[in-house]
Structure formats: C-alpha cells, structure tokens
N, C-alpha and C positions, 0 to 999 in steps of 0.2 A: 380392663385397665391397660393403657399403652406403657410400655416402660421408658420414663424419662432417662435419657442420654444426660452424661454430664452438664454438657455448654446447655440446655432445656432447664436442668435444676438451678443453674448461676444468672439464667438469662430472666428469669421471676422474678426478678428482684433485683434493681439496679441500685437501689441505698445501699449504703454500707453499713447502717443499722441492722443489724441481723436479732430478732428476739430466741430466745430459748425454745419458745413455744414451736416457732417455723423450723427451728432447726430439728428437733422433735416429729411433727410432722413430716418433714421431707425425707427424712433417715426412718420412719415409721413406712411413709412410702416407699422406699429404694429397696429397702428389705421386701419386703411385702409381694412387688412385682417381681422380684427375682426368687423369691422362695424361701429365703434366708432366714423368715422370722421364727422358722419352728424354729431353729439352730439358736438363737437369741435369749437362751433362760439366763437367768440372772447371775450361773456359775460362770456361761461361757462367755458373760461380755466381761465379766468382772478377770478372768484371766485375760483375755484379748486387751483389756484397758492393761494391767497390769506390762502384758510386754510392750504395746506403745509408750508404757511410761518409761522401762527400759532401754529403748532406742533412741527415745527423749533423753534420757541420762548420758547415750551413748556420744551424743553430738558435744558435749560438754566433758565428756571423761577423762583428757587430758588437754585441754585448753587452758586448766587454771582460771583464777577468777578474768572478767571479762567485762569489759565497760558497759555503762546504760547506754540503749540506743546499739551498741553490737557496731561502732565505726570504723572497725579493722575488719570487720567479717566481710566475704565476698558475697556479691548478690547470689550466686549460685547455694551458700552457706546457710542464708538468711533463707531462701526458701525452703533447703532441707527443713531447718527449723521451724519453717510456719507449717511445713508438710505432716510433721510429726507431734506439732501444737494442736494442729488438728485434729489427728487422729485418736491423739487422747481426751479431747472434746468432745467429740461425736460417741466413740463409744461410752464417755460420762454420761452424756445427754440420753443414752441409746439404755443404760442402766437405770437411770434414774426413772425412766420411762415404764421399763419391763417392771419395774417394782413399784408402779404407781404413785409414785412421787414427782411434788410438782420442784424440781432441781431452782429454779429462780426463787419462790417462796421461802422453802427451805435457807437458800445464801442468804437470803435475807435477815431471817430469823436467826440466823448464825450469825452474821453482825450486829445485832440488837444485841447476841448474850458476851458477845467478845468485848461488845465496849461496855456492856455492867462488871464483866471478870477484868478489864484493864482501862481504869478510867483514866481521863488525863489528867495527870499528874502534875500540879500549877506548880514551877519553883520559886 
C-alpha cells in the first residue's frame, strides 16, 4: 500500500461534505501505512483526545467569552482553532473506531434520548 501524503488525502474529495465514515477510513488508513495502529488502543487515543481537548481549552483560556462567528479573531487565530477542532475530531473518530462503534449512529441515538429528557417546552 502507498502512503498517502497529505495534499493526496484532501485532493479525494473536493465536497465539503465530509461523512464520519470517510473520515474513519482515511485516519484507519494514515495510521495503518505508517505503523501507528498498533499504538492506537483505546487507552492511548482516549489520552491523546484528552490533551487535544486541552490545547483546545488553551486557545480560549484567557480570551474571555467571545462572539459567534469569532469576528475579532485574526485569520491566523481562526486556523489555530480549526487546527485543534480537528485534532480532537479525528482522534474521536479514531476512538470511536478502535472500539467498534459506529460514532454517527450513536450521535444520533443520543439526540433521540436528549429530546425525550428535554422536551420543548410550549409557553
């Protein structure tokens, strides 16, 4: 199997639609050719998710609250943050995965029981 280079795994796919499933796949691949998946148990993504959620925390840590849409932040800002939105995505996906759960399903079924636990409320 060739090892896809980055600009190879973005050039796949020109929609911006991205499903669960591909994203799954491609991070199932990336690992795979580079050797990574033995390292992949479901201890070592769940710490790895864990500190991308902390560098995620970190970009906000002293910004204080901050408007929808981010229209003070510099575009250099706004990428850190898709960079780090990402990374706790992927290794979700990359968990969800190693422990044989289908992560889309599951969000779903978890909306179904959040709006039986919090129905709307008509005034």
């Amino acid at each position: 199997m060739e090892s896809p280079n980055g600009q190879e795994l973005i050039s796949r796919r020109s929609n911006k639609d991205v499903s669960l499933l591909e994203l799954r796949d491609r991070l199932a691949e990336f690992a795979a050719v580079r050797g990574w998946d033995k390292h992949h148990s479901p201890r070592n993504l769940l710490l790895a998710l864990v500190g991308e959620v902390g560098e995620l925390s970190e970009i906000f840590q002293w910004k204080g609250e901050v408007e929808r849409g981010l229209p003070n932040w510099s575009s250099s800002d706004k990428e850190h943050l898709e960079e780090e939105l990402s990374d706790v995505l992927l290794y979700l996906v990359q968990l969800a995965d190693v422990c044989g759960l289908d992560l889309g399903q599951a969000a779903l079924s978890k909306l179904v029981k959040n709006a039986r636990k919090y129905p709307v409320v008509k005034p």
